[in-house]
N, C-alpha and C positions, 0 to 999 in steps of 0.2 A: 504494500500500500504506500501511494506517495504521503508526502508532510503534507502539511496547510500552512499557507501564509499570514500573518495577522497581521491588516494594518492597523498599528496601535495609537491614539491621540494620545500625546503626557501634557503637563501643566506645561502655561506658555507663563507662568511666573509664579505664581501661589501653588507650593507643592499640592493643597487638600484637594485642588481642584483636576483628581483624575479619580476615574469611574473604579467601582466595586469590579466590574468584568475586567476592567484595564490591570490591576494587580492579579486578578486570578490567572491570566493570559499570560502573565507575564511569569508569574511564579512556574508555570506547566510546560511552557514550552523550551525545546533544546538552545535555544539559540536565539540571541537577541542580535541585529542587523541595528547599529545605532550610526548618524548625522557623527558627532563626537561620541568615542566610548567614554572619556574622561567626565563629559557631563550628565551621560545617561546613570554612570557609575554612583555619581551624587544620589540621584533621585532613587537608584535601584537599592542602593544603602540605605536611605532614609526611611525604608520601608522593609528592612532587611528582607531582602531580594538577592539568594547568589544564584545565578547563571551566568553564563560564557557570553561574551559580548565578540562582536566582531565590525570594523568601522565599513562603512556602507557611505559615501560619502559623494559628491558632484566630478572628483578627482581620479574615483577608480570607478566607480560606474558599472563602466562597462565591465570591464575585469570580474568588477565583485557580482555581478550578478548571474554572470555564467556560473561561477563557482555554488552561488546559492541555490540554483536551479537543482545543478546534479545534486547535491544535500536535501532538498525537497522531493526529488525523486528518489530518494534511500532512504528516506520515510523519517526524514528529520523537518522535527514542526519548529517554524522561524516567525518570528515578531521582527518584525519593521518599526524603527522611533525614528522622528526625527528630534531636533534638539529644543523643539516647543512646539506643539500645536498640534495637528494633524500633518502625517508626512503624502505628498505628494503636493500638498498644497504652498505652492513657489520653495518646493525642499524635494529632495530626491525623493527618489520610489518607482517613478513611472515606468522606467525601462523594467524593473524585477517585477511588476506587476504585468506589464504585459505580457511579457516573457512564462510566467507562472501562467498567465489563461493560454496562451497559445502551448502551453504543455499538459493543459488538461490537468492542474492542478489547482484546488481548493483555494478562494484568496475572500477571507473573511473578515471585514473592516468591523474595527472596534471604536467606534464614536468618543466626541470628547471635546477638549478645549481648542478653540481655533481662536486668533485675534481675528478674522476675518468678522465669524460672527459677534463677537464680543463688542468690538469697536462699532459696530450697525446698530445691534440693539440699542446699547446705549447714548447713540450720537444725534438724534433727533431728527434725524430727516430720514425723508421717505421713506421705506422697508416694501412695501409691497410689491416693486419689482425693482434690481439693482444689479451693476454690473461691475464681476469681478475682475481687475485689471492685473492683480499681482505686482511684480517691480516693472518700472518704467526701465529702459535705457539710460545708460550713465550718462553716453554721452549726449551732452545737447541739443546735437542736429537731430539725431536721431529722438531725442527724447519729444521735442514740439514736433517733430512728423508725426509721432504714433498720437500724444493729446490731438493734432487735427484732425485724425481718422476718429478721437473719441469725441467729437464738438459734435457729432450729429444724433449722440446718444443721449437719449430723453430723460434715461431714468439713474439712478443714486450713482456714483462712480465709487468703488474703493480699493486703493490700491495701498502698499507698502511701499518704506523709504525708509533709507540710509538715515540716522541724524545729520551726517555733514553735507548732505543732498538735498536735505527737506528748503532751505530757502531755493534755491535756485529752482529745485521743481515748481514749487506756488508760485513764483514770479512767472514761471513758462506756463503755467495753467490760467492765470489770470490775463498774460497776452493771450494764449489759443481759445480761450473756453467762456471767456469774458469773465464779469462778477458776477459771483458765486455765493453761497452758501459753505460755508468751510468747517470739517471738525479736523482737529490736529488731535488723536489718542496716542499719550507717552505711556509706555510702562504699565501696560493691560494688567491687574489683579495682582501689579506687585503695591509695597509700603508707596511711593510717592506717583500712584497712577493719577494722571491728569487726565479732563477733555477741555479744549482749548475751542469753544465757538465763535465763530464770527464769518464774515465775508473776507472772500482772497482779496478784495483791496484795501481791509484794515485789520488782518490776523498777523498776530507778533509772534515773530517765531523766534527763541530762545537758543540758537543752538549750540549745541555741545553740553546740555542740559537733561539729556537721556541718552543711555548706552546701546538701547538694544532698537528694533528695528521700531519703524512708528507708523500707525494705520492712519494716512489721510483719505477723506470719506469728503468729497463733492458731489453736493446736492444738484438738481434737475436746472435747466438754464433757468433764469428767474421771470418773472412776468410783471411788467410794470405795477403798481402799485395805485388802488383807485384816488383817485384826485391829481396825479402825477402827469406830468406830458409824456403824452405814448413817442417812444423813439419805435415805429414799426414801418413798415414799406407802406402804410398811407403816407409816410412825409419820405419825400425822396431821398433816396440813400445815397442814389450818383449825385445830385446835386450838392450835397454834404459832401463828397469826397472831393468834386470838383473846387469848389468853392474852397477849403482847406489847401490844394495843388494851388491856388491861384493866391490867397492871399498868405497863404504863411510859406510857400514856396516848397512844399512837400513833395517826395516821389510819389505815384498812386500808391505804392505796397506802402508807406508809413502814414496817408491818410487813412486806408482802408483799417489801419489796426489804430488809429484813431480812435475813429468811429465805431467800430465792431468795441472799440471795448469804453466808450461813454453809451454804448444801444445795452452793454450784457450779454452780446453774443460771440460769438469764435469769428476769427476773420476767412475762413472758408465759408462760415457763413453770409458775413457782409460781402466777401466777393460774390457767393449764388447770388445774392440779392445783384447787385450792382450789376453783375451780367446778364441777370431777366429784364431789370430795367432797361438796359441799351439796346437789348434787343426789341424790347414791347416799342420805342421811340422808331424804331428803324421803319 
């Protein structure tokens, strides 16, 4: 008979918060596949837990997970951790998971702590449909490419960030995505967890003020506010960008992210706009 796979959730900072199943899984099976074994080793102490631990990590992968397979097919039962949360989710696992079903072996998830949903519940905006983005791109160019492919997404964004990344990300989301609705969650279920609300054009970001990763959570484009002047395509969006070219001497691309971000929208959006316009005139 082959093993079975456990994907197992561990606390993503508050040891208590992992499941009754999650120790029993853990206590039973041969072999624990951990992110770092140095830190699964903490938690596996804490709860005096000895099994054999082996790293499973972004760096051997591949390697490791061939090796885990044939141990699965010799009837050796393996737990999967990553180093907080649920593993697969922006953490290894994918490849030994799929690998494990294209062998016709057992792969049994054990639910648990995610910041993904942690940071959602508690941050205030929308919940009822939301889009998981995980880590952005480091680097810049590429990091406002991938926000303008998300500027046309309607509902919750939440992604993870580096602390020494978190300002330059918000500055790149509030050029692509316009104002926003903003949560900044530091240090989910540990002693100094914070939720940081406000709008990406007046959210204070503190950094180097949290060690581990941080869940920013941007709310749906905003919608003018009643009593307020509608900035929408009843008032012209080319003649705004026009006008700005001619009196403050702008190129079209630095009017258009003008105006896309005094309207609240992404400037892929202000250009759709501006481009229906010139056509409707034509």
């Amino acid at each position: 008979m082959t093993g079975t796979l456990y994907v197992v959730a561990t606390p993503i900072g508050n040891l208590e918060d992992i499941t009754l199943r999650a120790l029993r899984v853990l206590r039973e099976v041969d072999l624990i596949a951990c992110e770092d074994t140095r830190h699964t080793r903490r938690l596996l102490g804490h709860y005096q837990i000895d099994k054999p631990t082996v790293s499973y990590h972004e760096h051997n992968e591949r390697e490791r997970a061939a090796e885990l397979i044939k141990k699965l097919e010799a009837g050796v039962s393996i737990a999967i951790v990553s180093d907080a949360g649920t593993p697969l989710i922006s953490d290894p696992g994918f490849r030994l998971v799929r690998q494990a079903i294209d062998h016709q072996i057992s792969v049994v998830p054990i639910p648990g702590a995610s910041a993904l949903t942690a940071g959602l519940a508690a941050s205030g905006l929308p919940t009822g449909e939301f889009t998981f983005v995980g880590f952005l791109p480091a680097r810049r160019a590429a990091r406002k490419a991938r926000l303008i492919q998300l500027a046309e997404v309607k509902s919750t964004l939440v992604l993870y960030e580096a602390p020494h990344r978190i300002k330059e990300t918000i500055d790149d989301a509030r050029e692509t995505l316009g104002d926003r609705e903003c949560v900044l969650a530091r240090e989910l279920t540990k002693v100094h967890e914070e939720f940081v609300r406000s709008r990406l054009s007046e959210i204070e970001v503190r950094e180097g003020t949290a060690r581990g990763e941080i869940v920013l959570l941007l709310g749906p484009p905003l919608r003018p506010q009643a009593g307020q002047p509608r900035q929408s395509p009843t008032r012209s969006i080319l003649l705004e960008v026009e006008q700005l070219m001619r009196t403050e001497g702008l190129d079209q691309k630095s009017a258009l992210k003008r105006v896309a971000r005094e309207r609240g929208i992404s400037k892929s959006e202000a250009y759709r706009l501006v481009t229906a316009e010139r056509a409707r005139s034509k």
